[in-house]
C-alpha positions as CSV (number, residue, x, y, z in Angstrom):
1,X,7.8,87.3,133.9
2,X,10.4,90.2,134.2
3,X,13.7,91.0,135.7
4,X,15.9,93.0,136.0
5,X,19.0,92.7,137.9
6,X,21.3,95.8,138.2
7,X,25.1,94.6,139.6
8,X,27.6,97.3,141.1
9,X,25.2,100.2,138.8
10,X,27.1,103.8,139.3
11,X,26.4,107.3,137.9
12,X,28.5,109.5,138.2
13,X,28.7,113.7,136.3
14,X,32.2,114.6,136.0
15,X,33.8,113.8,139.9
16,X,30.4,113.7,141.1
17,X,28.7,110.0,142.0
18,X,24.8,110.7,141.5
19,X,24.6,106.8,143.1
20,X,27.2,103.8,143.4
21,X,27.2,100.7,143.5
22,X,23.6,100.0,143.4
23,X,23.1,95.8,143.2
24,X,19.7,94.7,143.7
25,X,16.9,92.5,141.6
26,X,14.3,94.1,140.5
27,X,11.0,91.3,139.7
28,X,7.0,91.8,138.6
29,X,5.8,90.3,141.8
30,X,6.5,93.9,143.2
31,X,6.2,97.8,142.8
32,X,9.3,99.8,143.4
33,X,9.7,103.3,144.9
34,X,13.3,105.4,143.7
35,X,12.9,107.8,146.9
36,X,15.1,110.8,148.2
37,X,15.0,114.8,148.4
38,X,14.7,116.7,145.3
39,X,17.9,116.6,143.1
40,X,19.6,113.4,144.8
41,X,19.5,111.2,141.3
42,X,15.9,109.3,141.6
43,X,15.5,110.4,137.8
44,X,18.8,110.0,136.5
45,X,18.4,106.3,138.2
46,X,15.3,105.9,136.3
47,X,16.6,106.5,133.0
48,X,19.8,104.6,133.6
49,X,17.2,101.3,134.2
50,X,15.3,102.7,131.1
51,X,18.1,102.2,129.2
52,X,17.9,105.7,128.2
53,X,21.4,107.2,129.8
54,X,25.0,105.0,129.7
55,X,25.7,104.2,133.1
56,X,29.5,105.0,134.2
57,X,30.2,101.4,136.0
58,X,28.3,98.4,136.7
59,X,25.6,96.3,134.7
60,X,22.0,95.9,133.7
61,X,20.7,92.6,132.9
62,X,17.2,92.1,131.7
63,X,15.1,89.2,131.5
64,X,11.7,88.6,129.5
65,X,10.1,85.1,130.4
66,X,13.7,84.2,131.3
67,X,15.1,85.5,127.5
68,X,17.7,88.1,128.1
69,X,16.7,91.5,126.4
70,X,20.1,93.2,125.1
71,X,20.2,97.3,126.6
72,X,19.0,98.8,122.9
73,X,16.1,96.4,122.5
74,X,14.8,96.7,126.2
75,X,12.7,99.8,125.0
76,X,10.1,97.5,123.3
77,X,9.1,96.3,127.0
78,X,9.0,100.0,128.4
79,X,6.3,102.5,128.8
80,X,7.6,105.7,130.8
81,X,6.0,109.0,131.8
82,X,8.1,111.9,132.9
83,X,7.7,115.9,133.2
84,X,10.8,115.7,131.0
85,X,9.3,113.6,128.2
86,X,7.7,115.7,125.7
87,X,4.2,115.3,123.5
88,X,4.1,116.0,120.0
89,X,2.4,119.5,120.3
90,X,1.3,119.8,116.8
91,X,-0.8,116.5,117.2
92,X,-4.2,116.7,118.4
93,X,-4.9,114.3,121.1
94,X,-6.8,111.4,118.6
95,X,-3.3,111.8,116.1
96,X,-1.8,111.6,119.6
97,X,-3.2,108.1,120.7
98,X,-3.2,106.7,117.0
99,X,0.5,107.5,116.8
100,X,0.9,105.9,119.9
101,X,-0.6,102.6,119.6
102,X,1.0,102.1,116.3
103,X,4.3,101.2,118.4
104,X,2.9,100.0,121.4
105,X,0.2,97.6,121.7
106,X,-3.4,98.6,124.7
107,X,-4.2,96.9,127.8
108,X,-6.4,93.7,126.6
109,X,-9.5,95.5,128.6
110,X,-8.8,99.0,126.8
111,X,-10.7,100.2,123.1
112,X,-8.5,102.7,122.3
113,X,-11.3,105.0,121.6
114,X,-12.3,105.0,124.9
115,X,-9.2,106.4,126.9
116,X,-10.2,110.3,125.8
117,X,-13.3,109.4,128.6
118,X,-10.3,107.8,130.9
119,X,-8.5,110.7,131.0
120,X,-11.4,113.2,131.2
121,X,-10.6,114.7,127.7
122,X,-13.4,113.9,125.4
123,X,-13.6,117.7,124.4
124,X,-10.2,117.8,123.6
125,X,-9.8,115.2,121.5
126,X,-9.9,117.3,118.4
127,X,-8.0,120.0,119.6
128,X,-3.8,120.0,119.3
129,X,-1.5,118.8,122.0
130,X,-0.1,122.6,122.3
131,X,-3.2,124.0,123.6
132,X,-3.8,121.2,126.7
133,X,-2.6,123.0,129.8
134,X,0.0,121.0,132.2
135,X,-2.7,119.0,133.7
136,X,-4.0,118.0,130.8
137,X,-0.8,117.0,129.1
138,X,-0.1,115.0,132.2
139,X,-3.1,113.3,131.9
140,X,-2.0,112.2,128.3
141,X,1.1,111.1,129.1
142,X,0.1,108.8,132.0
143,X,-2.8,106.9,130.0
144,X,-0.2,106.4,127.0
145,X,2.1,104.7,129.4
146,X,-0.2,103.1,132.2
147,X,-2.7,102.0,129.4
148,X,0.2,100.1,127.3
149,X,0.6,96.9,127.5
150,X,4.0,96.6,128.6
151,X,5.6,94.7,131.2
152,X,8.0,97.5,132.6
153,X,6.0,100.5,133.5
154,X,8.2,103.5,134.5
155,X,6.9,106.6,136.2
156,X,9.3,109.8,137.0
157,X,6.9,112.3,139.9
158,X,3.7,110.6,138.3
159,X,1.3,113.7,140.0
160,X,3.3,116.3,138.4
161,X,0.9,119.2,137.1
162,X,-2.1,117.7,139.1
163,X,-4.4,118.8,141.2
164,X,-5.7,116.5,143.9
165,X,-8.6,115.5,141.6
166,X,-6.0,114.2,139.1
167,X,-4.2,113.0,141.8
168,X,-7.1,110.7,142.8
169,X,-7.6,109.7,139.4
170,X,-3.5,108.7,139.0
171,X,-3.9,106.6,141.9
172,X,-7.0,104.9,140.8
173,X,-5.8,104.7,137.6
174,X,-2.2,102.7,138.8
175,X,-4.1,100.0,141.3
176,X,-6.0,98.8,138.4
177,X,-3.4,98.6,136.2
178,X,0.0,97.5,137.9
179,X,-0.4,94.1,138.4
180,X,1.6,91.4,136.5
181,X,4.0,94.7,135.7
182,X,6.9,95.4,136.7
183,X,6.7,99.0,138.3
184,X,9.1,101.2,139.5
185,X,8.3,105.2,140.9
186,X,10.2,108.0,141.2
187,X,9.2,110.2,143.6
188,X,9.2,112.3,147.0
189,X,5.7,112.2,147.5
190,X,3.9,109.1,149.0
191,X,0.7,109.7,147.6
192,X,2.4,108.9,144.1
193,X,4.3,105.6,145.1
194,X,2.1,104.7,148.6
195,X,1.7,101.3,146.6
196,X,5.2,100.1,146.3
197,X,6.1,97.1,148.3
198,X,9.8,98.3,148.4
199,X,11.8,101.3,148.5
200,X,15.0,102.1,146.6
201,X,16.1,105.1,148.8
202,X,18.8,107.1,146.4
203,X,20.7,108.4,149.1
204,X,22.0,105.0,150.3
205,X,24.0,104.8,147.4
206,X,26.0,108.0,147.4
């Protein structure tokens, strides 16, 4: 079971409050959507959960089957898949997933040989990272973190880069996998959070 409770959380760049005093509990029963225009914070918020950016006031608490997880040891429980987060590019995509799963363990149902056929990239598997066009990258990043066994899944504008075939296979992809996760969205577009039981709308904490 996770949780995480975030208590008075504020951002703020400079004299400029990207959110403030954010308190609510976040649990694995449910998905969570970070809505809001373009440039209001939804990503900035993510990271701040992540663990990945300080933030200015306020406090993360994180429980793992009720043991609290310190802030630099939460990472262990993450996967997370951004635009912003980068692929090795010199890597082909097998050095890709074998790097991977060093660190972080499958899904119980996945043989890690099989997710170049889950991601519609069995004729790339040979071929480096730097070559894959946008689609395909994005298609990488979201089976590394979707297809991880970890118990905080994180996704930053999930349909980035895809088409509304990848689209369909995103949203496919995220019913079979979310349960007994804890997920949280970030996004503008329904079709990438249309799942999520609550909304965290950004702009009600400016």
């Amino acid at each position: 079971m996770v949780k995480i409770a975030l208590t008075a959380l504020s951002k703020r760049y400079r004299f400029e409050w990207i959110f403030k005093s954010l308190n609510i509990e976040l649990s694995a029963d449910k998905s969570y959507a970070i809505i809001g225009p373009n440039g209001s914070g939804k990503s900035t918020l993510l990271q701040v959960i992540a663990g990945s950016m300080p933030a200015s006031e306020g406090q993360i608490k994180y429980l793992i089957d009720q043991k609290e997880v310190t802030e630099e040891n939460i990472y262990q429980y993450i996967a997370y898949a951004a635009p912003y987060l980068e692929l090795i590019e010199e890597f082909t995509l097998a050095e890709t997933l074998d790097f991977h799963f060093k660190f972080k363990q499958a899904q119980s149902s996945i043989n890690i040989k099989d997710i170049p056929r889950i991601a519609y990239l069995e004729d790339a598997i040979d071929r480096p990272i730097k070559q894959f066009s946008s689609g395909m990258k994005q298609r990488v990043k979201l089976c590394l973190s979707i297809l991880s066994n970890s118990p905080i899944l994180l996704l930053d504008e999930p349909t980035a880069n895809l088409d509304a075939e990848g689209t369909s296979w995103y949203q496919e992809l995220i019913k079979k996998y979310r349960e007994n996760r804890l997920v949280i969205v970030a996004s503008n577009e329904l079709r990438e959070y249309d799942f999520c039981e609550e909304k965290i709308n950004i702009l009600d904490f400016k």
